[in-house]
GULUMMI-767911 format. One record per residue: x, y, z of N, C-alpha, C in turn. Coordinates in steps of 0.05 Angstrom, whole numbers. Example, Ala and Ser with C-alpha at 12.3 -4.5 7.8 and 13.67 -1.06 7.14 Angstrom:
2
<<264 -114 156> <246 -90 156> <264 -66 156>>
<<257 -45 142> <273 -21 143> <258 1 157>>
END
This chain:
216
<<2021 2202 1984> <1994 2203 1995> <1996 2208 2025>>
<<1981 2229 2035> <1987 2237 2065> <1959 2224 2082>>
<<1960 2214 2100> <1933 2202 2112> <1928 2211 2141>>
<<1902 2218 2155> <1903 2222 2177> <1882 2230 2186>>
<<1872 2225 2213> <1854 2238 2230> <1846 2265 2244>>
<<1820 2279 2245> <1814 2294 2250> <1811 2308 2272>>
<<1822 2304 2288> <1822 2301 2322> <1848 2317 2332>>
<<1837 2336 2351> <1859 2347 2363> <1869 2330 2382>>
<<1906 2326 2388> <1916 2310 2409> <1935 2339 2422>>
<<1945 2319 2436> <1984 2337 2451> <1981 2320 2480>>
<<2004 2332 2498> <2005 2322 2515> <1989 2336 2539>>
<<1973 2332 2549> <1960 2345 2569> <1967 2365 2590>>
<<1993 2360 2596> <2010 2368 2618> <2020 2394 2598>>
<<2024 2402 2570> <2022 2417 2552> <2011 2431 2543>>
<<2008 2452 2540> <1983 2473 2528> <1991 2469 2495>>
<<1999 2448 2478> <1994 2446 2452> <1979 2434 2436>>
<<1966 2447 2427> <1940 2418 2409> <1959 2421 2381>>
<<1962 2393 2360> <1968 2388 2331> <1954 2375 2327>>
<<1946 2388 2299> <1916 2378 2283> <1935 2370 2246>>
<<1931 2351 2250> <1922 2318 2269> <1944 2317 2284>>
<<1942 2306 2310> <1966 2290 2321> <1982 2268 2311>>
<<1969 2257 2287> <1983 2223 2283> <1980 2226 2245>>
<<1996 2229 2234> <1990 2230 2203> <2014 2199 2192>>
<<2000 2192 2171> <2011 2173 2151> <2019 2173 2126>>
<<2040 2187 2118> <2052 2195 2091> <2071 2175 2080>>
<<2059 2177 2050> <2081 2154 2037> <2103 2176 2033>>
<<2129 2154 2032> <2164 2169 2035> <2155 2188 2006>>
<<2164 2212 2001> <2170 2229 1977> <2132 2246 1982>>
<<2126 2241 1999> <2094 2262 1995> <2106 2281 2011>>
<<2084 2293 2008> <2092 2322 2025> <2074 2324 2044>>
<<2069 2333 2065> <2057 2334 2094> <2049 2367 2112>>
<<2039 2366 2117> <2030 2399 2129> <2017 2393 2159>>
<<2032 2398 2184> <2010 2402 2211> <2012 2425 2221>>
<<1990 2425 2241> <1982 2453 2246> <1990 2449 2280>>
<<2007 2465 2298> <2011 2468 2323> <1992 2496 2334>>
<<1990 2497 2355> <1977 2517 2369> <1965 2520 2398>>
<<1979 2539 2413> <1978 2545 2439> <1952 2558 2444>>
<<1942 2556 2470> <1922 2581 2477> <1926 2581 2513>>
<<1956 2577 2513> <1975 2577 2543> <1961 2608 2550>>
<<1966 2620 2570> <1957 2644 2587> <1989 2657 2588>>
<<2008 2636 2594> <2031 2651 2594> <2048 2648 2567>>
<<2034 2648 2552> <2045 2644 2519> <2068 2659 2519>>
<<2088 2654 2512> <2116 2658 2502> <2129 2650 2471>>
<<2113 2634 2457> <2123 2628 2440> <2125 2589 2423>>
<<2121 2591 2403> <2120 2558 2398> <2139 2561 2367>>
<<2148 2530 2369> <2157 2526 2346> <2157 2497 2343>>
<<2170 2490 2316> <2172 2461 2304> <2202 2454 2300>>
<<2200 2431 2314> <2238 2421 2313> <2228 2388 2296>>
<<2251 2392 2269> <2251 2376 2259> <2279 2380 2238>>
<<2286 2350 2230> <2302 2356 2203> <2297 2359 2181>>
<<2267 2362 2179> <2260 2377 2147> <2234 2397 2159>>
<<2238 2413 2157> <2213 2434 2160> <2215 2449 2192>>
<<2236 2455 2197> <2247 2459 2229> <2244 2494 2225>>
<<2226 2507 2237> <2217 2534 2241> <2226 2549 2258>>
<<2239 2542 2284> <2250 2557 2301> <2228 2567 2314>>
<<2237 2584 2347> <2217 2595 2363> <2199 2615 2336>>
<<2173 2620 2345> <2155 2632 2332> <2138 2647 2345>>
<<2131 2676 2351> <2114 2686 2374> <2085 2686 2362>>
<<2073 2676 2347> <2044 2678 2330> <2029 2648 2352>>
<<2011 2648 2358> <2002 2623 2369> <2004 2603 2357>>
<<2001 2609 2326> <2007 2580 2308> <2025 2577 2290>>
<<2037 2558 2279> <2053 2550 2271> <2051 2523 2256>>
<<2059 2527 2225> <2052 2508 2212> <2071 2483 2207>>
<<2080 2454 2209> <2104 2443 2207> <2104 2434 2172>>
<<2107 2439 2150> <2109 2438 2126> <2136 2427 2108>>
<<2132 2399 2098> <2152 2397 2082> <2134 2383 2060>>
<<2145 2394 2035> <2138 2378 2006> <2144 2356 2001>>
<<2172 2358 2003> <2172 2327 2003> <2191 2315 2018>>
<<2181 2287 2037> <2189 2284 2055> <2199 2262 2050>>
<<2231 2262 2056> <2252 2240 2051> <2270 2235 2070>>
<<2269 2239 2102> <2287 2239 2123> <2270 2211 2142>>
<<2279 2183 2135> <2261 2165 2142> <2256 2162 2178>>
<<2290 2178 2190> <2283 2182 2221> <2266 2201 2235>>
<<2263 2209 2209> <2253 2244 2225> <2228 2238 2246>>
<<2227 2255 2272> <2205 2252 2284> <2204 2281 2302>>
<<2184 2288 2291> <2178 2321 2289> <2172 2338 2319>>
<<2174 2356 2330> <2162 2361 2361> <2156 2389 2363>>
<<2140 2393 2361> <2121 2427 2376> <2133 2432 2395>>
<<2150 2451 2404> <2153 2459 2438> <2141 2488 2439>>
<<2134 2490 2463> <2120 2519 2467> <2142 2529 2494>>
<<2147 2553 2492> <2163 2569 2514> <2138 2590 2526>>
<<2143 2585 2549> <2124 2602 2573> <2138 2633 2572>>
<<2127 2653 2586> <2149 2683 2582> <2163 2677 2606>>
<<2165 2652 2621> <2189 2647 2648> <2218 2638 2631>>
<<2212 2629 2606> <2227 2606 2585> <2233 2582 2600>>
<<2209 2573 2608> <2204 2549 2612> <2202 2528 2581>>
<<2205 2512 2573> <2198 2496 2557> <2181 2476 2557>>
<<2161 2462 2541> <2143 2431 2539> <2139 2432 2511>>
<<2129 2400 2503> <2135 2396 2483> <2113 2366 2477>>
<<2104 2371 2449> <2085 2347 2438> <2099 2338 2414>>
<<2105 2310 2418> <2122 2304 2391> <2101 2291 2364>>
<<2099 2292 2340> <2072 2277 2326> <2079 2252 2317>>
<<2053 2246 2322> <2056 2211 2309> <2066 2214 2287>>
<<2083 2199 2269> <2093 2205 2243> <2100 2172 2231>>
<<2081 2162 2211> <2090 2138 2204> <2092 2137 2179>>
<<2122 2135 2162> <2125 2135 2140> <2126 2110 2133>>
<<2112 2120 2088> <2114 2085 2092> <2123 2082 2065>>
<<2121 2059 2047> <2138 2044 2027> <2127 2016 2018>>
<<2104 2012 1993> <2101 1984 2002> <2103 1972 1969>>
<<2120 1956 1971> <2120 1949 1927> <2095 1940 1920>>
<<2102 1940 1894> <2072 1942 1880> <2074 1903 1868>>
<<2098 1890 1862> <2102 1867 1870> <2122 1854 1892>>
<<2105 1820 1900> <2124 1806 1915> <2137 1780 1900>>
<<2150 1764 1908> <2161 1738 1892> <2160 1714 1906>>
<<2151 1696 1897> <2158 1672 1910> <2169 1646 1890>>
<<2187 1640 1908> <2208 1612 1912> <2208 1586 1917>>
<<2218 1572 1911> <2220 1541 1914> <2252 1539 1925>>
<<2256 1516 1930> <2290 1499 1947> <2285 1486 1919>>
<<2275 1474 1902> <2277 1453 1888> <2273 1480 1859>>
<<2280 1497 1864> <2288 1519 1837> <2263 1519 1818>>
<<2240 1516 1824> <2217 1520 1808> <2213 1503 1789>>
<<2236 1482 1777> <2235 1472 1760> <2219 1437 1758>>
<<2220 1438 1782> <2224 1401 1782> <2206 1389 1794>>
<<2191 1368 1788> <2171 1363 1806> <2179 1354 1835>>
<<2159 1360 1859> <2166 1352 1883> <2164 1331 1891>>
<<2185 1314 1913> <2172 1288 1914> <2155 1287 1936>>
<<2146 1264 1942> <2120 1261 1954> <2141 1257 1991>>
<<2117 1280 2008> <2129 1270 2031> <2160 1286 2041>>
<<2168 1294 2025> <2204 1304 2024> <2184 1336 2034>>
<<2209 1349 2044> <2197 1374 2054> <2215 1409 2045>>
<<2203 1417 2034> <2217 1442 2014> <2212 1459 2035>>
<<2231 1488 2023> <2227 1511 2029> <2222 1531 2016>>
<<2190 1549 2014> <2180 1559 1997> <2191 1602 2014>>
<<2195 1608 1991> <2208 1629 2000> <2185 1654 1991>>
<<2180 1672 2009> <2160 1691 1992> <2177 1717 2004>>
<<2188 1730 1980> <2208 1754 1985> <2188 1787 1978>>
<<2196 1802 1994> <2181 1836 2003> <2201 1851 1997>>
<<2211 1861 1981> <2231 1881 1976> <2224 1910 1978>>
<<2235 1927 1998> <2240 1953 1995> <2202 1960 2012>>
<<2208 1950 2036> <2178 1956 2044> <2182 1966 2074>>
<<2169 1994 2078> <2168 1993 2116> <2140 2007 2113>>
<<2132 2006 2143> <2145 1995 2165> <2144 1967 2178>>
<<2157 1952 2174> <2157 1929 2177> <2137 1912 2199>>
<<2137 1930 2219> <2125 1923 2246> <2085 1912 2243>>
<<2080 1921 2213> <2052 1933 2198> <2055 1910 2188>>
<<2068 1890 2179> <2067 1872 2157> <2058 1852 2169>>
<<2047 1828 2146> <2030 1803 2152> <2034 1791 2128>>
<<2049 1769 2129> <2041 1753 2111> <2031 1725 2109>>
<<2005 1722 2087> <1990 1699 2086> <2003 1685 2065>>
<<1997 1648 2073> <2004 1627 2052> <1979 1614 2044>>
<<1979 1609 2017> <1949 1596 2002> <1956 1574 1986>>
<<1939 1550 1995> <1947 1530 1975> <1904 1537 1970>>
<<1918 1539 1935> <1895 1539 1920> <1877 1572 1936>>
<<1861 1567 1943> <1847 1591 1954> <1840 1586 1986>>
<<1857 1562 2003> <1858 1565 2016> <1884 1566 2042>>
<<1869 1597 2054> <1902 1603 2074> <1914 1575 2098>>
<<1936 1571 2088> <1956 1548 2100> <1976 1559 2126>>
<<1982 1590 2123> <1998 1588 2146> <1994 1616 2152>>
<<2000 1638 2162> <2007 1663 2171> <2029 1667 2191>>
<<2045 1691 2177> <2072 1700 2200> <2068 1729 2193>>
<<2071 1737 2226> <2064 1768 2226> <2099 1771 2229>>
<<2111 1797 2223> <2139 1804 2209> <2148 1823 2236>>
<<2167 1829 2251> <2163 1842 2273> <2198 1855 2264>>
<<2195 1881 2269> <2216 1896 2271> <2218 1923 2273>>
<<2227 1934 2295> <2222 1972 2295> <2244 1989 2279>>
<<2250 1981 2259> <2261 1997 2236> <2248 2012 2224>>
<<2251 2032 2219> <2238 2055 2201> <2244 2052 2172>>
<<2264 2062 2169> <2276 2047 2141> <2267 2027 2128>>
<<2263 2031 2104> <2258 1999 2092> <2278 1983 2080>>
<<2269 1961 2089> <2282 1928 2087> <2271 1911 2068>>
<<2288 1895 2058> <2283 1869 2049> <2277 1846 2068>>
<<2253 1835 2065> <2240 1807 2084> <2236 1783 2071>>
<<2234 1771 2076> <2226 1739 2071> <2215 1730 2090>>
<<2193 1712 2086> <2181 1689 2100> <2187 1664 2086>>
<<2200 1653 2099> <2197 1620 2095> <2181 1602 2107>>
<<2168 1581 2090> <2146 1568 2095> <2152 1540 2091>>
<<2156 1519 2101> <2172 1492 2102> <2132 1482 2089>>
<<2147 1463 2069> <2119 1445 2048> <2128 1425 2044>>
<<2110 1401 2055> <2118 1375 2050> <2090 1357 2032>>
<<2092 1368 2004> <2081 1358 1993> <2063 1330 1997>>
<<2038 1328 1994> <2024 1296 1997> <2016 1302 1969>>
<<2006 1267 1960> <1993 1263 1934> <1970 1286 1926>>
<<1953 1287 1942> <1931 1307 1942> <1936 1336 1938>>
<<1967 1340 1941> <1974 1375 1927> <1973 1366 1899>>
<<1978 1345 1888> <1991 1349 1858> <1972 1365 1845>>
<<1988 1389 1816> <1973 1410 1804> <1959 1416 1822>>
<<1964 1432 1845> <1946 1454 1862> <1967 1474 1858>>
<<1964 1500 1870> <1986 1518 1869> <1982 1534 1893>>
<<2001 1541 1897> <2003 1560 1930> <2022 1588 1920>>
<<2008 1608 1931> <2015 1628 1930> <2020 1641 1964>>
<<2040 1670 1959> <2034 1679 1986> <2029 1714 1980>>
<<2015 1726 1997> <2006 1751 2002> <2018 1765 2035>>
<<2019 1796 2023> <2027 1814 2042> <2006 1832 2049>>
<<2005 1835 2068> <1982 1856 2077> <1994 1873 2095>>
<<1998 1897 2095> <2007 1921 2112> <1976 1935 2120>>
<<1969 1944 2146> <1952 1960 2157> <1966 1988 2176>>
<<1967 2004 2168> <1977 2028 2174> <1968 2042 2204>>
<<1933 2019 2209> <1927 2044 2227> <1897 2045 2211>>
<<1883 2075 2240> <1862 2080 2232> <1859 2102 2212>>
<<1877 2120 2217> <1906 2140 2200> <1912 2129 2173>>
<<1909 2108 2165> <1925 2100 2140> <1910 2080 2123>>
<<1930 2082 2096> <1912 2058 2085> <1921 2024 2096>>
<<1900 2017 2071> <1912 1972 2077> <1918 1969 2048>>
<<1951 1954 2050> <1958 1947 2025> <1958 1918 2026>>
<<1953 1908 2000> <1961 1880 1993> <1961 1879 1975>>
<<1986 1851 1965> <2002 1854 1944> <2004 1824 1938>>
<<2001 1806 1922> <2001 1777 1916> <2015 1767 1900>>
<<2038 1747 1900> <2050 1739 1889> <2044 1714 1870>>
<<2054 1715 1845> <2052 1694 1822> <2040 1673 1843>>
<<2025 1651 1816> <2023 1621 1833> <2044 1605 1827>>
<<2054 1591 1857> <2079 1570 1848> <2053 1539 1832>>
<<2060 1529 1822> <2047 1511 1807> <2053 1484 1820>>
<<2045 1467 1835> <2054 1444 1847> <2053 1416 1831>>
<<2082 1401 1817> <2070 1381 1811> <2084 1362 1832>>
<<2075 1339 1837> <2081 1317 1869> <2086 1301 1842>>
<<2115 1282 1852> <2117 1261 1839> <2114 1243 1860>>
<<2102 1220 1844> <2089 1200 1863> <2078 1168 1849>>
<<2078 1159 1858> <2069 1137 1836> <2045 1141 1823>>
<<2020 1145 1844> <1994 1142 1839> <1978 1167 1835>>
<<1995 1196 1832> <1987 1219 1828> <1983 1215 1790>>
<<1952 1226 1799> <1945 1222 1769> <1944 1257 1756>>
<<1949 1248 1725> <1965 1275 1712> <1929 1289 1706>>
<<1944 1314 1698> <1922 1332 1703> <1901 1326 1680>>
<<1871 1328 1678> <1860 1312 1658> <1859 1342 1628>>
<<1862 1336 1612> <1862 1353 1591> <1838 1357 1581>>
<<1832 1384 1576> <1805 1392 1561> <1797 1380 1544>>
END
């Protein structure tokens, strides 16, 4: 899925406009921008990249085109040559992305066992195979309401495996409630918003006076 705005950008100091300047492609889409001079001393433009790299071009425009786009560093640049062969250059926004379609969440006490009252766990909510990381957010919910938020910070392109851990010190008043946690990626004005929610962990509190759940 390729995403993006309609707005000519470049660098000012540059005679290049790319339409769009800033696009948002999921890894394996394919992508198309448009470069183009209207310099006085036009000499020539082209696209430097490691997938779709065109070389100098004497036509004013020039298209940067790859089908499918799988080079997670790549970051693409228009240069235009003056007839002095001078060189300048607009590089495009380029944010590739990756986001699973599930997440998982964890217990320290292995899902199995009731929690004791007061004692303090570590609830694990794992993101596999997701960038760009820097975009991520993840929310904690006991029952339907949000308990914590940690925004995920990292300038890797590539995608990673994350975790948030969330320290839970059960009181009587969790017993049978359940907490879940959610991811939310925002791409931009360029892009979409994902979110993705993980199973409910099921909370039972052992406790003296925690009364059992009442049956239909």
């Amino acid at each position: 899925m390729l995403l993006y705005s309609h707005v000519t950008g470049g660098d000012a100091s540059c005679a290049i406009d790319l339409i769009p300047p800033r696009v948002v492609v999921k890894y394996g889409d394919s992508v198309s921008v448009n470069c183009s001079s209207s310099a006085s001393d036009f000499g020539g433009i082209g696209w430097e990249a490691s997938q779709g790299d065109t070389g100098l071009q004497e036509t004013r425009h020039v298209m940067w085109t790859v089908k499918r786009l799988i080079h997670w560093e790549i970051s693409p640049l228009c240069f235009l040559n003056n007839v002095h062969d001078k060189q300048c250059s607009t590089r495009l926004g380029l944010v590739i992305y990756t986001f699973p379609e599930n997440i998982s969440i964890s217990s320290s006490n292995n899902n199995n066992k009731a929690m004791k009252e007061n004692v303090e766990y570590n609830l694990s909510c794992s993101i596999l195979n997701i960038a760009p990381v820097q975009n991520l957010t993840i929310k904690w919910y006991r029952g339907d309401t949000a308990i914590h938020t940690e925004i995920l910070t990292n300038d890797k392109k590539k995608p990673t495996n994350q975790t948030s851990v969330f320290s839970f010190k059960p009181m009587r008043q969790d017993h049978q409630t359940t907490i879940r946690c959610e991811a939310h990626m925002d791409l931009g004005p360029e892009g979409p918003q994902f979110n993705a929610s993980s199973q409910e962990l099921n909370i039972d509190v052992e406790c003296s006076h925690c009364s059992e759940k009442t049956q239909p």
